[in-house]
Steps between C-alpha positions, in 0.01 A plus 500: 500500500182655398325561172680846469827399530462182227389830281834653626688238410310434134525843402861562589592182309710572189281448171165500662375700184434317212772715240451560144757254344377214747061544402638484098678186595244311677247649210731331228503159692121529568362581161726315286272220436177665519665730181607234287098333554432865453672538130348135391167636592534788320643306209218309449286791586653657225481197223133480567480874417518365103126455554471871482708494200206299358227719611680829346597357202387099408676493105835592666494355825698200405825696402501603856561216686869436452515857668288478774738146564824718513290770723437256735826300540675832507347564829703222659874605495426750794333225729776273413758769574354514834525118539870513447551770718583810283512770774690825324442426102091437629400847398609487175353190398141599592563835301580330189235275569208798485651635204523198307166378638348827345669513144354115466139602630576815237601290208164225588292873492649558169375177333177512603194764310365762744787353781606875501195606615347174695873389590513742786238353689700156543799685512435512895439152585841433402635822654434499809560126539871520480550798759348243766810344512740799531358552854780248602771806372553838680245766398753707318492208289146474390482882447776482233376165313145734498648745338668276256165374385391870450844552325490163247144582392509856384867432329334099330172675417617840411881528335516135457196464283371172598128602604467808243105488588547517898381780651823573762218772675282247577758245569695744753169561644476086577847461575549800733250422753583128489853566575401762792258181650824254446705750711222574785428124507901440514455756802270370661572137499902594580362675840256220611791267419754693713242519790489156497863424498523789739295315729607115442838646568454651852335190561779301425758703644280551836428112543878459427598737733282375752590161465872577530405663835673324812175633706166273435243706345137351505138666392205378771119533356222436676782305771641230207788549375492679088859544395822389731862551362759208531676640779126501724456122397858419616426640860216213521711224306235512203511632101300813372202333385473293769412774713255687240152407691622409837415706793718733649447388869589170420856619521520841730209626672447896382265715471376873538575489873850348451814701670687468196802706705600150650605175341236277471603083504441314170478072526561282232620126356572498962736789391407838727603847315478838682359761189440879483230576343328826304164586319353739265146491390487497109224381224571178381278430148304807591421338863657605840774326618792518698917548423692263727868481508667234735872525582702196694611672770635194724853534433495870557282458845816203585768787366258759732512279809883415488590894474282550786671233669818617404404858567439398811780321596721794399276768726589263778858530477495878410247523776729324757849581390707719746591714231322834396354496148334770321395612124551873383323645249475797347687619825227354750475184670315215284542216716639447844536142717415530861890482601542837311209653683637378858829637392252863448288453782237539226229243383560370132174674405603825650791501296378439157439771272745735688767646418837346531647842612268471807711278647888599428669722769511819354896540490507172318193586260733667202747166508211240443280771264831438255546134545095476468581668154832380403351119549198556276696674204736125504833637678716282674529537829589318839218276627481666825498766680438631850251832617256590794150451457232631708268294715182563593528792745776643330806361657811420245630082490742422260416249224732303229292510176591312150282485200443395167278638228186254414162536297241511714143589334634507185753806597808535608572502903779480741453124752684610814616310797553669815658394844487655809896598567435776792680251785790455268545825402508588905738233513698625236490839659597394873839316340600812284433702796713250746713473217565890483525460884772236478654759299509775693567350817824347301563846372459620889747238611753584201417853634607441889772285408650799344369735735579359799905367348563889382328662784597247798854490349613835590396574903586124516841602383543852685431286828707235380791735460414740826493155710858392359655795553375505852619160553830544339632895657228557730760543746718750265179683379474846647118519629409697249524316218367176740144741540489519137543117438239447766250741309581354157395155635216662684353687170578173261291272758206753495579555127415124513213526739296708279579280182326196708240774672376549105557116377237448786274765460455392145459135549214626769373752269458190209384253744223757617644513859636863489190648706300796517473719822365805406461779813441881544834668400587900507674508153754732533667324778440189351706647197788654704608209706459310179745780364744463787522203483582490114765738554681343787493165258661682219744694756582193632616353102702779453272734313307829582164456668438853552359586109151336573241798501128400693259743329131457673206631299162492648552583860588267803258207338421152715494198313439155613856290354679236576825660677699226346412449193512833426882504636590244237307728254669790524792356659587317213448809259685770663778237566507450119469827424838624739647168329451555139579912528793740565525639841482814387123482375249445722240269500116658606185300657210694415182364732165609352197453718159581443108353489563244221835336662878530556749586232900405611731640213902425491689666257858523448719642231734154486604272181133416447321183315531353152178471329570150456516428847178693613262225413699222719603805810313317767560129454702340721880496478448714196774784494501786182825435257611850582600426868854413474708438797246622763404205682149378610283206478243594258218436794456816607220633260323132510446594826353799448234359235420284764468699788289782264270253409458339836348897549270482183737815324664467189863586426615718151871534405594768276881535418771538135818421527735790645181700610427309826187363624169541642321238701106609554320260816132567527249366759156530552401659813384263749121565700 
């Protein structure tokens, strides 16, 4: 602490000024004495005054004296008022004091030939002898007993009649003037006085107020020691005065050269101190000299070295724990432990300073911007919570964060910890995606179960029922009727056939074994033996395979196609479009070719699609709620995703309910 700040600390004291109320009490105590040796004085002063009476007028001086005894004892009762502490009735007594002071002198005047005229010259001595001890009272006070004196004589001389002879001009012209030098000298002492007390009382109140300090405070002249408060003797085990004289480097070794910025070591009574010291040069007695202000630091640097210790201790374990931890503030990154950087791929100082945002996955920003906020205004809300952030580079790891708002500079921030949750999130996602697998392979077997009981049930049954009655009237049977049992068990088993023909093209077409053979094909006979053969199917289950119309557009095109794949492609949809149609519409394949690729187009005018069941048309053993009693496995268009894609095409349905259907294949020409 330096000289400035003990000035600081002074002036910002309450009652450092010395107040009105407090300079006319320490006046009373002062001068309470002094006034009462003060009124004696001027008592006898007064008394000895008869002498005058003798030199103005010898044949009646003798008739005077009885007066000039109750003039001077009535002096007393004001210094005696003052000994037993009259405060408030004080004023008073000293005015009735002057005015009965002056009648007396007035009526001694009146006794006395030519005291009219020679009177007035001892009428000062006693005059302004009495005033000298109103200085003790407020001015206001003096002013008014002044003008009292001015008052009592022109009413006891003039009206009154006592002094008949006095000459009030000349009197007023005695009296005015020494009542104007009563009041200037009242002035004039009252302001030295206050200066005085002014300054005694800052003195006091400093050397209090430095003594009361907890920091030593010493003054060094000419390197001894001038002034030292008790707290700077207590550092060295000594009192004040013993210090006054000593030299300052008999205790700490300072000077100009000093780094005062560091804590310098203080020994003493084998007792070692650690101080902080500061200077000021000042002028001590009118001679340089130098401020110094000591403070015991040693507990502080003890307090200082076990934070640091501490402090250290927790940087190791934030340093080393496995966990990400990081400060945000004001929406950027305050602090961040190396754990949270590795987690980045950034280096702790390449993430301070910027912005949190930097780092969340886009997608996720908007969720964590509200938390960010939500936490800071005080909501509740679940200690974690999961998002992508972006490592260095850019790529998106998923990251379990959970926070709590802390102080951190003196404002409000958001402590994080973050863990790297990327793996378990993949984990997570390969079990909900074997999960959904489980599922829909239990939804395919609850599929073929049904499939295969409804649709195995009937050719099983037709041959069934052909072989018994073969075996039981085969003999009776006319040959007819035995060709037609012969052909119902021959179109059940390749009813059958086909059912396990698609069962295995699917499980090949899943299992990635379907194959790809593509090979230079002429397109319109491609598409009519496809045709044929989709007719002779349907003539062969009893309905009309005549209605299919080929349409070619573009010429007699090439294209390089697998031959069998693109039988089960259009296989399957003209089959489903004879199947799911009356035979009296027909069903048209429409085969677009040009530079960009192939277009293959089956449309019928049949029962058509549900919306509902669009979405789900090509998964396996999927069938459209509309189909009633027509029988199939629900394969047949699994197979054609398949085989389209195995081709690089795409495949569009279009279709309403009673307005048939449109299936759209497209492929990319291949070079």
């Amino acid at each position: 602490m330096g000289r400035a700040d003990l000035q600081r600390m002074v002036s910002a004291a309450p009652r450092a000024a010395l107040d009105e109320a407090e300079y006319q009490r320490l006046k009373h105590e002062d001068f309470r004495r002094p006034t009462l040796a003060i009124g004696l004085a001027c008592a006898v002063l007064v008394f000895s005054l008869w002498l005058w009476d003798w030199a103005i007028d010898a044949r009646h001086a003798p008739d005077t004296f009885w007066l000039r005894v109750l003039l001077s004892v009535s002096i007393l009762p004001y210094p005696l008022a003052l000994m037993a502490g009259v405060r408030r009735g004080l004023p008073l007594v000293f005015y009735a004091m002057l005015v009965w002071l002056e009648a007396v002198f007035l009526l001694i005047l009146a006794r006395l030939e030519g005291g009219a005229v020679h009177g007035i010259a001892g009428f000062m001595f006693w005059f302004i002898v009495p005033p000298l001890m109103s200085f003790i009272l407020r001015l206001r006070a003096n002013v008014l007993g002044n003008f009292a004196v001015l008052a009592g004589s022109s009413l006891l001389a003039g009206p009154a009649g006592l002094l008949p002879e006095m000459d009030l001009l000349r009197l007023n012209a005695i009296l005015v003037p020494a009542c104007g030098i009563t009041i200037v000298g009242h002035v004039m002492i009252d302001r030295l006085l206050r200066r005085i007390y002014e300054y005694r009382w800052q003195l006091e109140w400093r050397s209090v107020a430095i003594d009361a300090l907890a920091e030593g405070v010493t003054i060094i002249q000419d390197g001894a020691i001038r002034y030292a408060n008790p707290a700077a003797a207590a550092l060295v085990g000594r009192r004040p005065e013993q210090l006054v004289g000593t030299p300052l480097r008999g205790y700490v070794n300072v000077d100009e050269k000093t780094d005062l910025s560091q804590p310098l070591r203080v020994e003493a009574g084998g007792r070692e101190t650690w101080v902080r010291i500061g200077r000021s040069a000042i002028l001590w007695q009118g001679r340089p000299a130098m401020l110094v202000s000591v403070a015991d630091v040693t507990e502080q640097l003890r307090a200082d070295e076990a934070l640091r210790a501490s402090e250290q201790r927790y940087r190791e374990v934030v340093d080393n724990v496995s966990e990400g931890i990081i400060v945000v503030q004001d929406e950027a990154f305050a602090f961040t432990n190396p754990a949270a950087a590795t987690l980045t791929g950034y280096a702790p100082e390449e993430m301070r300073g910027r912005p949190f945002a930097d780092f969340v996955y886009p997608e996720d920003l908007a969720l964590v911007a509200e938390r960010y906020r939500r936490r800071l205004a005080g909501e509740s809300l679940a200690p974690r919570y999961e998002f992508r952030i972006l490592k260095k580079g850019g790529a998106p790891i998923w990251a379990q964060l959970s926070g709590v708002v802390i102080r951190w500079n003196g404002r409000p921030a958001n402590l994080y910890f973050i863990s790297d949750v990327d793996e378990r999130k993949r984990s997570e996602a390969e079990i909900r995606a074997a999960l959904e697998k489980q599922k829909e392979l239990s939804e395919l077997k609850t599929r073929f179960v049904s499939m295969t009981s409804h649709e195995f049930r009937t050719p099983l049954a037709a041959i069934l029922s052909s072989a018994e009655l073969l075996k039981h009237y085969g003999e009776r049977l006319p040959e007819g009727e035995k060709t037609e049992l012969v052909d119902s068990i021959g179109q059940s088993v390749r009813r059958m056939t086909h059912m396990l023909e698609d069962i295995l093209t699917i499980g090949r077409a899943e299992a990635g074994r379907l194959g790809f053979a593509p090979a230079p094909l002429e397109l319109r006979a491609m598409c009519e033996r496809i045709v044929d053969e989709a007719a002779r199917a349907a003539q062969a289950e009893g309905r009309r395979g005549d209605r299919i119309v080929l349409r070619m557009a573009g010429g007699e095109a090439q294209a390089l196609l697998d031959e069998r794949l693109m039988r089960h492609i259009l296989g399957n949809l003209l089959s489903n479009a004879l199947k799911y149609s009356p035979d009296d519409k027909p069903v048209a394949l429409t085969v677009e070719a040009d530079a960009a690729g192939l277009r293959f187009t089956v449309a019928d005018e049949g029962i058509g699609i549900p919306p509902e069941d669009l979405p789900h048309l090509f998964e396996t053993f999927h069938r459209a709620r509309n189909v009633g009693n027509v029988s199939g496995t629900g394969l047949g268009l699994a197979i054609v995703r398949q085989a389209v894609e195995l081709h690089g095409g795409r495949i569009e349905a279009d279709s309403a309910p009673g307005a048939g259907s449109r299936f759209t294949v497209t492929l990319e020409r291949k070079a």
